[in-house]
DOLUMDO-229275 format. One line per 8 residues: for each residue x, y, z of C-alpha. Coordinates in steps of 0.25 Angstrom, whole numbers, plus 5000, padded with zeros to 4 digits. Each point is the difference from the previous one (the first is absolute). Example, Ala and Ser with C-alpha at 12.3 -4.5 7.8 and 13.67 -1.06 7.14 Angstrom:
% residues 2
5049 4982 5031 ~ 5006 5014 4998
END
This chain:
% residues 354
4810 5161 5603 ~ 5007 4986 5001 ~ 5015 5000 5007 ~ 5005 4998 4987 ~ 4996 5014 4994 ~ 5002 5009 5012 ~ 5013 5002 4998 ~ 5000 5000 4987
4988 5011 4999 ~ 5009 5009 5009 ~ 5009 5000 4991 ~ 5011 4994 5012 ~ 5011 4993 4994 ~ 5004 4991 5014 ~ 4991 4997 5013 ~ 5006 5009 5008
4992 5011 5007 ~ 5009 5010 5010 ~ 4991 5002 5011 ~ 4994 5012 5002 ~ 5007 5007 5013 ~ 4992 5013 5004 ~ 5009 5011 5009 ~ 5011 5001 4990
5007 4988 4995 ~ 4993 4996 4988 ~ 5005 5012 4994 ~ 4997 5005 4984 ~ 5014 4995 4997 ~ 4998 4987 5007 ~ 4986 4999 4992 ~ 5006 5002 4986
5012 4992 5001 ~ 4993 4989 5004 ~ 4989 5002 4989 ~ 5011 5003 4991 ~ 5008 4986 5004 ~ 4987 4993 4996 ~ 4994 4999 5014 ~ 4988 5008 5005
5004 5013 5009 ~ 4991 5004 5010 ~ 4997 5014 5008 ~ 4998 4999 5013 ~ 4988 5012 5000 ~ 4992 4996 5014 ~ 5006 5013 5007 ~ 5002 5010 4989
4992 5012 4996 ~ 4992 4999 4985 ~ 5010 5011 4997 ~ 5010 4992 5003 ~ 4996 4988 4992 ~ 4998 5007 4988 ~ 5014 5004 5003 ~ 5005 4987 5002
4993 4995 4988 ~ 5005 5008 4990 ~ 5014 4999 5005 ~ 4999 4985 4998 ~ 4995 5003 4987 ~ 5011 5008 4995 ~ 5010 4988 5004 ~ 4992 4989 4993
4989 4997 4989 ~ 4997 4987 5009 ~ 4989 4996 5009 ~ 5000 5003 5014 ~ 4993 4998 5011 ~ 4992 5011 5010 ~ 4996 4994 5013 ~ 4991 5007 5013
4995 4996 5014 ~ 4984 4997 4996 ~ 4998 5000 5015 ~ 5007 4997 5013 ~ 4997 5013 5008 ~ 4993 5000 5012 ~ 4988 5010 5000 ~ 5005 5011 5012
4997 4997 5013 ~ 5002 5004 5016 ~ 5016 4995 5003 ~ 5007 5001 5011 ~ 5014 5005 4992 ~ 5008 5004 5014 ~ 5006 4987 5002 ~ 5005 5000 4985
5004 5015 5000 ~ 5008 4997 5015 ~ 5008 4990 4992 ~ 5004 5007 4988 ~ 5004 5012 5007 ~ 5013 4993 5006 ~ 5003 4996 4984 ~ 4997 5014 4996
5009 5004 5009 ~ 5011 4992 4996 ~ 4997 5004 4985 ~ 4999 5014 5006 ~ 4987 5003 4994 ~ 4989 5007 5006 ~ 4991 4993 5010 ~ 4989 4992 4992
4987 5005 4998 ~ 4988 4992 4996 ~ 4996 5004 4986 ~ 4986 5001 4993 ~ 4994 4986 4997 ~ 5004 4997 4986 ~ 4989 4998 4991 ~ 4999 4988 4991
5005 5007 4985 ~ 4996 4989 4990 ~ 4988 5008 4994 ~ 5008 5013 4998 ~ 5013 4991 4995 ~ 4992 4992 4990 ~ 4996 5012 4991 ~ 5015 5002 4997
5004 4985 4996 ~ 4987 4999 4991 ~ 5004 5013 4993 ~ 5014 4994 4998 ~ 4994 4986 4997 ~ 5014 4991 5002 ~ 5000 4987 4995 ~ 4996 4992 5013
4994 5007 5015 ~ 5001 4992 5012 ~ 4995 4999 5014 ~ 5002 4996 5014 ~ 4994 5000 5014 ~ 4985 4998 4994 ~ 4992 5002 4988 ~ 4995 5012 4990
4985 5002 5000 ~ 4993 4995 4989 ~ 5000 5014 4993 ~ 5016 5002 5001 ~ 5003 4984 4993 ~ 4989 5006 4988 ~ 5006 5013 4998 ~ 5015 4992 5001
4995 4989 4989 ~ 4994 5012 4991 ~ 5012 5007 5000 ~ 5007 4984 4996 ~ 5008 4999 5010 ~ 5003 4988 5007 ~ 4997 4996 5013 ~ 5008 4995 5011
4995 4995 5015 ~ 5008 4997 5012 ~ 4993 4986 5006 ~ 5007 4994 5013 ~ 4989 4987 5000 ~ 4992 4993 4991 ~ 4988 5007 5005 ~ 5005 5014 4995
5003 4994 4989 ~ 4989 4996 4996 ~ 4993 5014 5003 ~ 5011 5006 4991 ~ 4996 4991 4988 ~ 4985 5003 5003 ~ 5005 5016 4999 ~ 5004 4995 4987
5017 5004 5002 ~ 5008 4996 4989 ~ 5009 4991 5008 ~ 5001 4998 5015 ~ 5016 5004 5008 ~ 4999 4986 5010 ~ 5008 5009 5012 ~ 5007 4988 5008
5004 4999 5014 ~ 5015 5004 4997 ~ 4995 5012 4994 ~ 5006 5014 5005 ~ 4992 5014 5005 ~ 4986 5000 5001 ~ 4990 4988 5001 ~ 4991 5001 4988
4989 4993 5009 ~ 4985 5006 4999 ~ 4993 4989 5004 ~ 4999 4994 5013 ~ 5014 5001 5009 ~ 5016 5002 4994 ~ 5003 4987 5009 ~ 4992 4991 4993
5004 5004 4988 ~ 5014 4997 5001 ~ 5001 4989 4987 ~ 5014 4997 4995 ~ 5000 5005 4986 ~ 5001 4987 4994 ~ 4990 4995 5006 ~ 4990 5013 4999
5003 5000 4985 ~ 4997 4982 4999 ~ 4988 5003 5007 ~ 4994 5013 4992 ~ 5005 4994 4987 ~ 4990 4989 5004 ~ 4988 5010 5004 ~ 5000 5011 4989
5002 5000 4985 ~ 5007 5015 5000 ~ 5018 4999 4998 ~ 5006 4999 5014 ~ 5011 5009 5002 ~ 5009 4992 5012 ~ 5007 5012 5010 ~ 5007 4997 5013
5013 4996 5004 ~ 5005 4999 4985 ~ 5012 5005 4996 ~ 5008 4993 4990 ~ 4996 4991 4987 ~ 4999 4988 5005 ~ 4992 5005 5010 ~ 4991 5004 4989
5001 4988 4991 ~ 4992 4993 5013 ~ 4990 5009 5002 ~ 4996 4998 4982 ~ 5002 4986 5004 ~ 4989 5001 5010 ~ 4991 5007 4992 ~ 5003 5014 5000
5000 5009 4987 ~ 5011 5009 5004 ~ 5009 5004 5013 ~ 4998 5014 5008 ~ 5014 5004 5007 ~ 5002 5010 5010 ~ 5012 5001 5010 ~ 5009 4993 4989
4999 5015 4994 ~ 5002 5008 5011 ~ 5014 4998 4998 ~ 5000 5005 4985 ~ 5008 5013 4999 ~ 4987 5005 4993 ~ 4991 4996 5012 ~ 4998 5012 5009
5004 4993 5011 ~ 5006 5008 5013 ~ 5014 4996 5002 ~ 4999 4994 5014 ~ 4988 4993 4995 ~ 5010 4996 4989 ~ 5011 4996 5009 ~ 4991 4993 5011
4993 4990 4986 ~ 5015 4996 4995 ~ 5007 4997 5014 ~ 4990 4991 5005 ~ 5005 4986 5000 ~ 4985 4994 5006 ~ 4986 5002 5000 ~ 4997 5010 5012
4988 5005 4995 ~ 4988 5002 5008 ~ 4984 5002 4998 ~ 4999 5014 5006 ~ 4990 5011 5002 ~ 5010 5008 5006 ~ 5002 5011 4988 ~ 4987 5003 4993
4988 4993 5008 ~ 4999 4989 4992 ~ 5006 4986 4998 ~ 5013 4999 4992 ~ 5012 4992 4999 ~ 5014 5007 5002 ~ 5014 4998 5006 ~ 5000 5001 5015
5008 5013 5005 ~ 4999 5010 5013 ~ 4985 5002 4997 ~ 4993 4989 4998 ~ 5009 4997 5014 ~ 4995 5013 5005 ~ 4988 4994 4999 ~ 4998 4986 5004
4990 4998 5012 ~ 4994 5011 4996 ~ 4992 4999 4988 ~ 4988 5006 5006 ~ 5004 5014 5000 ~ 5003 4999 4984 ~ 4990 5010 4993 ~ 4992 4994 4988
5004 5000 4986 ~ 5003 5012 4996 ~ 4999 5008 5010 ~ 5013 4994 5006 ~ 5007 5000 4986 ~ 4998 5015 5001 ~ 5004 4999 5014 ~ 5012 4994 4996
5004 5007 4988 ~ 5008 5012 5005 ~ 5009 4990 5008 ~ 5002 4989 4987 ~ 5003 5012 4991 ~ 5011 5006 5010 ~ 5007 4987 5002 ~ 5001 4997 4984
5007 5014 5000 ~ 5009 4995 5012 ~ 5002 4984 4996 ~ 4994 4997 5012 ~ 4995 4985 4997 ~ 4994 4999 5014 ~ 4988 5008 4999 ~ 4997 4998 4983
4990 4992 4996 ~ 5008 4989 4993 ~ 4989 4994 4994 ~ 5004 4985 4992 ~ 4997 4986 5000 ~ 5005 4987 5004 ~ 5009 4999 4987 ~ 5010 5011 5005
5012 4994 5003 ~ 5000 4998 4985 ~ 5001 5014 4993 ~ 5008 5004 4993 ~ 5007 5015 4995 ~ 4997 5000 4985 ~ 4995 5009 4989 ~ 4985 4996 4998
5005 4995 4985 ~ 5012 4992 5004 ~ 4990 4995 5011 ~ 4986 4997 4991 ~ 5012 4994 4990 ~ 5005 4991 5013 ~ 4986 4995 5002 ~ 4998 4996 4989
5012 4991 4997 ~ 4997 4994 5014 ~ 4985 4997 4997 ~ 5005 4995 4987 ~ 5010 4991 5006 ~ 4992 4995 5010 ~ 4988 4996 4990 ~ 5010 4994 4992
5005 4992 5010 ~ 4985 4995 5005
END
């Protein structure tokens, strides 16, 4: 497949792909309005049940006819292991306290779902699956290909891109250095695969032949008009939807994106175990010095999970995950429409004007 046919072979009127944002914000509605405006919309599926992707799947197939995105961890979770969780437990119980919940408790170690939550996207078939924090084994990318899907990876450097292709994706998402939540890394170490986007995606457009899909730090057309400038076949946008009125986003969350006047974010390990890029808050501050007592991915996610679901419920921006990248100061409250429409008379304007 060429750049020039994978959009076109999706079916996807504009290059714009709403990042896939698993733990609630890319919600059905969010999906299909994008899809709908001419976008791809993406379910964010890594921490939900196969239940509940089949769920999710056919709620965003009663709201649009269009293609849509499915998108899971493919790895990422830290086989289970002796930890010494008493320091970690110590410091959440003051927070718990304070969101008078009960004193934490260290939960079973979660097991990696991929191979129960493929079944359910191959029964669905969307149009497009996608993948981060690692790769699918050779049998997983046949039985996706079989089932005529098209195939998405998350590269962080050349390398893993170059891997992906080998795996024979359809087209590789270049996650840059702004980029928010989690490091896609699977090879080598997150630090040395901290590449602006721009950069990452010259550099990959020059290695493989598979379309690049630019993501990080983007938020608005002209923004996008760049990354196609530097080679890029489409652009994948997440925090500038996590304002959407569609988006699932938690109000504090909400509030916290749209009243920050500068990049404060942070790489931090602080929430789930594993590297991710969010706004600094009471947490991550918590936490500062003491990295070592953070538990691996996911057990700490778990671990973490009672606290950032009782501080959504209370608008307590200090102790959410307020996952974004560097582009923040930039969003903006729209309807995902009025928004996909926005960008594309900037990208428009900004092409124009080259």
């Amino acid at each position: 497949m060429t750049q020039s046919d994978f959009l076109r072979d999706l079916g996807i009127t504009h290059p714009i792909i709403q990042a896939p944002m698993a733990g609630g914000p890319s919600t059905p509605e969010l999906v299909a309005a994008v899809s709908n405006a001419g976008g791809l919309g993406s379910l964010g599926s890594a921490y939900s049940t196969p239940e509940q992707i089949t769920a999710d799947i056919q709620k965003v197939r009663a709201l649009t006819g269009k293609p849509f995105n499915v998108n899971l961890f493919a790895g990422g979770y830290t086989p289970e292991s002796q930890v010494d969780a008493a320091p970690m437990l110590a410091l959440l119980a003051e927070i718990h306290e304070t969101l008078q919940l009960p004193p934490p408790a260290l939960p079973a170690w979660p097991k990696n779902p991929f191979a129960e939550q493929l079944p359910a996207v191959l029964e669905a078939r969307p149009a497009v699956f996608s993948f981060t924090l690692g790769i699918p084994e050779p049998r997983a990318m046949a039985r996706l290909k079989t089932a005529g899907v098209a195939i998405l990876g998350t590269a962080t450097t050349v390398e893993e891109g170059k891997i992906l292709e080998a795996s024979g994706v359809t087209a590789i998402v270049a996650q840059g250095a702004e980029a928010g939540s989690h490091r896609g890394t699977f090879t080598g170490s997150f630090e040395t695969a901290m590449i602006p986007t721009l950069e990452l995606v010259r550099s990959l457009r020059a290695a493989v032949s598979a379309p690049i899909i630019a993501s990080g730090g983007l938020m608005d057309g002209r923004d996008i008009a760049e990354a196609l400038a530097r080679g890029a076949s489409a652009a994948q946008l997440g925090t500038a939807f996590l304002t959407c009125p569609e988006a699932g986003t938690p109000e504090a969350y909400r509030r916290a994106i749209l009243a920050a006047r500068e990049d404060t974010t942070v790489i931090t390990r602080a929430f789930s175990g594993r590297p991710a890029r969010g706004l600094a808050n009471a947490f991550v501050s918590k936490l500062e010095g003491k990295e070592k007592i953070i538990l691996p991915f996911p057990l700490q996610n778990a671990l973490t999970r009672p606290m950032r679901t009782a501080a959504a419920k209370l608008g307590e921006a200090g102790y959410l995950s307020l996952f974004v990248g560097q582009g923040v100061t930039r969003a903006r409250a729209l309807p995902a429409a009025e928004l996909i429409s926005r960008l594309v008379a900037e990208m428009l304007q900004a092409h124009a004007a080259s």
